[in-house]
C-alpha positions in Angstrom: 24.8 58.3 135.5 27.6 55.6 134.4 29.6 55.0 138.3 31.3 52.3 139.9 32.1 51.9 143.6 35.1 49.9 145.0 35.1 48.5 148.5 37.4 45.7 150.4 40.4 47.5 150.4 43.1 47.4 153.6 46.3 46.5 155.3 47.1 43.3 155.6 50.2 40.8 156.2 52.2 39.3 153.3 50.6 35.8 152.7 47.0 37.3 153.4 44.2 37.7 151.4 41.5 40.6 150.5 38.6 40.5 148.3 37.9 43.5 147.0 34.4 44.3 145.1 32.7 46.7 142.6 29.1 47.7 142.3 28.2 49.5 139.0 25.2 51.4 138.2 24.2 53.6 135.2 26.0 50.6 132.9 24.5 47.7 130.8 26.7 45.7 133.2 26.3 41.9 131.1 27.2 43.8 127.9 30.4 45.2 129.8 34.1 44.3 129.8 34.9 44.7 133.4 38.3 45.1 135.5 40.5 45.7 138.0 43.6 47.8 137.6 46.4 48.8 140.0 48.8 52.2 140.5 51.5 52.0 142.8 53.3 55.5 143.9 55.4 56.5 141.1 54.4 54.1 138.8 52.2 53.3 135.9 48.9 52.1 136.3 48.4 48.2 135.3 45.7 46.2 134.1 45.5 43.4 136.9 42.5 41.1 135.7 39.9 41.2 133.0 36.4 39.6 133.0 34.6 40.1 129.3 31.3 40.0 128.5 31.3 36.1 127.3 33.1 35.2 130.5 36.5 34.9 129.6 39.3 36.2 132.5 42.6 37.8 131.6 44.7 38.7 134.3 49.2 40.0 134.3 51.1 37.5 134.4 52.1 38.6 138.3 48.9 37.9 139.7 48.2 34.6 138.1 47.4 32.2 140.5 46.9 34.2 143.2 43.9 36.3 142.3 40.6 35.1 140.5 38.5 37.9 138.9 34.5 36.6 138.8 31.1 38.7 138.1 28.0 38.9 139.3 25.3 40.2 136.5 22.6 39.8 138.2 24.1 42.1 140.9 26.3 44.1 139.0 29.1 43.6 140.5 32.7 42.4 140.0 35.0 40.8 142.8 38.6 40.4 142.7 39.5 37.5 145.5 43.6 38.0 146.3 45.6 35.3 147.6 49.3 35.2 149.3 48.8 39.0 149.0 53.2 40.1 148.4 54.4 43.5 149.2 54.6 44.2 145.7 50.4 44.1 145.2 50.4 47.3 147.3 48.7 50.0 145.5 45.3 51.6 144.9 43.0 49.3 143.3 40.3 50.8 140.7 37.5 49.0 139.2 37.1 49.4 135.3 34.2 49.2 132.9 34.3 49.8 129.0 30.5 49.5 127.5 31.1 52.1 124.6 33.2 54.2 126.9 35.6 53.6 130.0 34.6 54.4 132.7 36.4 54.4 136.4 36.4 53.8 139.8 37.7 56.6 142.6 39.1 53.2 143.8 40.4 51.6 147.0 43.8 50.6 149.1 45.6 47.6 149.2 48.9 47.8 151.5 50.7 44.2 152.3 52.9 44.6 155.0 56.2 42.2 155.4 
């Protein structure tokens, strides 16, 4: 069965930084498009940074610069390193995969206190 598993999430000061990671299983994780996307209360849920299969990294314009998306496919996992962490990165964090299907992470926490 297809699942992926967020940890790394927390509370942490404006300027900060958090890595947050995700192991997949049940996936042909080299052959995948993996992610990381973001939901804030009240809002829409936004793609924050893409690593595709040939190792190319996408990531919203808001982010750029501050966080670095890389992938481990050996391990099966994907890491999301964020730097000078703002208030405005708070939300719940989930971990994406599309190999075929999507599939989702329950995903993780991220509050940046002022």
């Amino acid at each position: 069965q297809a699942q992926l598993v967020e940890s790394g999430g927390g509370l942490v000061q404006a300027g900060g930084s958090l890595r947050l990671s995700c192991a997949a299983s049940g996936i042909n994780f080299s052959r995948a498009t993996m992610g990381w996307y973001r939901q804030a209360p009240g809002k829409a849920r936004e793609m924050v940074a893409i690593s595709s299969s040939a190792g190319g990294a996408y990531y919203v314009d808001s982010v750029e610069g501050r966080f670095t998306i890389t992938r481990d496919n050996a391990e099966s996992t994907v890491n999301l390193q964020m730097n000078n962490l703002q208030r405005e990165d708070t939300a719940a964090y989930l971990c994406w995969s599309q190999e075929g299907e999507e599939i989702w992470g329950r995903g993780t926490q991220v509050t940046v206190s002022s």
